[in-house]
N, C-alpha and C positions, 0 to 999 in steps of 0.2 A: 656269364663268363666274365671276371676281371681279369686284368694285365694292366697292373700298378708297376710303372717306374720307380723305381729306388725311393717309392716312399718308405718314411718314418718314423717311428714310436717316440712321442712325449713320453716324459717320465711319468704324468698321470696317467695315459693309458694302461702305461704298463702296469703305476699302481694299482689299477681297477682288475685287471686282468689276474695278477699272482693275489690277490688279497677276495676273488670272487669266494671262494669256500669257505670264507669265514665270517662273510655273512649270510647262506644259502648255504642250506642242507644239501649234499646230494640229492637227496631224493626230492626235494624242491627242484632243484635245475635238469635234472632230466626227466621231470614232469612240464615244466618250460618250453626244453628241446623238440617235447613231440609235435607231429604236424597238427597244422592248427590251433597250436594251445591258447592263440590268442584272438582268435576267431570268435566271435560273438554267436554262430552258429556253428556246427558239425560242418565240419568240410568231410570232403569224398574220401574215397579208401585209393592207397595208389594201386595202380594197373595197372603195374607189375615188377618183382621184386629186385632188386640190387644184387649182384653176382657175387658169392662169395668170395670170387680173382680180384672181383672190383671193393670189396669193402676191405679188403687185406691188404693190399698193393694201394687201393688208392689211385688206379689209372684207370681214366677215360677217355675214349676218344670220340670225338662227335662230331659230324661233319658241317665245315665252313666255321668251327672254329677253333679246332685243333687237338692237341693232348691236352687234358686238363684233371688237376688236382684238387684235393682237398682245401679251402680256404678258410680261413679262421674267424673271418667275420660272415660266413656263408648262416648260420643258424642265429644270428639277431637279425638279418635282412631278412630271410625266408619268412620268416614270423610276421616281417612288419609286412610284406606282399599278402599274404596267407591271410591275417588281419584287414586287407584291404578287401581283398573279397565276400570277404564275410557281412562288410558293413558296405558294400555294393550290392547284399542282396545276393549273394551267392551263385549260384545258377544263372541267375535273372540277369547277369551281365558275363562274368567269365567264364560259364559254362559248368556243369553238373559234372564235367570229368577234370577241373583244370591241379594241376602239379606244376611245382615252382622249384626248381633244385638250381643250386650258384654255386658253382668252383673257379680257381685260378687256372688261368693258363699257364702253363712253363715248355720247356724249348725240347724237351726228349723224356720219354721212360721212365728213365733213370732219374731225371728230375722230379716227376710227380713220387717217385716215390719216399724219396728223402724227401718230400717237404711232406709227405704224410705222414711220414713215420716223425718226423719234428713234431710237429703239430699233434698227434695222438701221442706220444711219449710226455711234450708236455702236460697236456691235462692231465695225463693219468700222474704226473709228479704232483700236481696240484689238489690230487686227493690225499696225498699222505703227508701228514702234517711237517715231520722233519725234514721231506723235500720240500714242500710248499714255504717253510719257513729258509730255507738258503736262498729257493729264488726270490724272496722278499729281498732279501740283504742283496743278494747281487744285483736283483733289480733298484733298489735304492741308492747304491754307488754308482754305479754307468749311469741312469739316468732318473736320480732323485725329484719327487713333483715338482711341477711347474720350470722343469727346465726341459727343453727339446729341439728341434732344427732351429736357426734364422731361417730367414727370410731367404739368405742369399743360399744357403744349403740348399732350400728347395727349389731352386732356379730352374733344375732341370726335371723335377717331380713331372710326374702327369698321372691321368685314371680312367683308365680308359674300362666302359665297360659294354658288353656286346649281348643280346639278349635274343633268341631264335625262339616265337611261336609256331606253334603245329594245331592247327583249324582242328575242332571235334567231328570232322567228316568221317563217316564210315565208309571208306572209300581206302586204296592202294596208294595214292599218292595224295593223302590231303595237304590244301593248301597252307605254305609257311611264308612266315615274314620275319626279317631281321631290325632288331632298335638296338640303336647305339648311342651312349652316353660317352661324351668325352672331355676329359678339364685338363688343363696345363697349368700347371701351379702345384703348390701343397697341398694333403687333403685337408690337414686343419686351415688353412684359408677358405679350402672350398666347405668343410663344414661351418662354418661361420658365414660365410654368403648363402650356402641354404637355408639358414636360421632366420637371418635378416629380411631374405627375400620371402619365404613364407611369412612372417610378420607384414611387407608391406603389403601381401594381399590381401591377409584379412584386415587390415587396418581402413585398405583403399576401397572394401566391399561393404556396402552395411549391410546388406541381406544376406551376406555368408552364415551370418550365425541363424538364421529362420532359416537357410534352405539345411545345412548343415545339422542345425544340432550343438550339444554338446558333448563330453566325453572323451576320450580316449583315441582320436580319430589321425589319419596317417597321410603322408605329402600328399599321394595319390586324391586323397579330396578337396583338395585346393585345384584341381582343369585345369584347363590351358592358362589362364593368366598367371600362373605359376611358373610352370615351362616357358612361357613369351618371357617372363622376369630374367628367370635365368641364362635365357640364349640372348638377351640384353646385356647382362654381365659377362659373358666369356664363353659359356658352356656350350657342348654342339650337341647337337640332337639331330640324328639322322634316321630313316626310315625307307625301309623298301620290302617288296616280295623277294622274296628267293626262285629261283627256277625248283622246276620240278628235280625231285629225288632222281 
């Protein structure tokens, strides 16, 4: 689950975002989108499917953290998680049943579901090239690249993000835990301390590349010296069980 504060779109993002179609075929990017597509091995089949109310509407509810909607950056995160277990050895660490899904939280209903319908409305403008081409141009005037918040705009930013595991127990109430990620600032400041601080680990490690490898590899395999980096820098990391269901 995220709950982003009044963050906000640089004008590159945006240009990345209105100009994805034309360099990606459809049928490349929703071969992308499927689960696992970046898994180095087959991941599991989910168990069990998504509600027609819920793929329409766009509203979930889920307990201890609230109404949540469709997010837009939810299918490049899922991938890079998805990706992580794959090259953890699959099973052999997150289990032989594990699923990763990530939406925003919003305040009522009626919220998730305007931000669903934004959000799908968009893409779907962005396959038809006369639409796709206006939001280029609008998106180039409000905020042409390399221009986007100050410093002092993001004063009041924050990113908070809340993540609920469920134990593969065959059991009525298996056991769950709650990880929380949370930054105050912008998130392009905090994408740029995640860049730097993953470099000073592998910098600061010399056996990272023997135990590691090369290739393709995601934060998740940088451990704890990673996490200690960043709750050095600002970031909170918080962690507990939940009570029973």
């Amino acid at each position: 689950m995220a709950d982003a504060s009044r963050s906000q779109f640089s004008g590159g993002s945006l240009a990345t975002i209105v100009s994805l179609s034309d360099h990606y075929g459809l049928d490349e990017l929703k071969r992308s989108s499927k689960p696992f597509a970046l898994s180095p091995i087959p991941g599991p089949k989910p168990l069990r499917s998504v509600p027609f109310y819920t793929r329409f509407l766009g509203i979930r509810t889920v307990p201890d953290l609230g109404i949540l909607t469709t997010w837009m950056l939810a299918s490049p995160n899922v991938a890079i998680v998805e990706r992580t277990w794959g090259l953890l050895g699959g099973k052999e660490f997150y289990g032989p049943s594990f699923q990763y899904r990530e939406y925003r939280r919003v305040r009522n209903k009626f919220a998730a579901m305007m931000v669903h319908f934004a959000i799908t409305l968009g893409f779907i403008a962005l396959t038809i090239p006369p639409l796709r081409w206006l939001l280029q141009i609008v998106a180039h005037n409000v905020y042409p690249p390399g221009q986007g918040p100050s410093k002092e705009d993001t004063t009041g930013d924050s990113l908070e993000l809340r993540a609920i595991a469920e134990a593969d127990q065959h059991t009525f109430k298996p056991k769950r835990a709650m990880a929380k990620f949370l930054w105050q600032g912008g998130v392009y400041h905090l994408t740029a301390l995640l860049a730097v601080e993953a470099a000073m680990v592998i910098l600061n490690d010399d056996g990272i590349v023997d135990r590691l490898g090369g290739g393709l590899l995601t934060p998740a395999m940088l451990g704890q010296p990673y996490i200690d980096r960043l709750r050095n820098a600002g970031v909170v990391f918080e962690y507990r069980l939940m009570p029973d269901k």
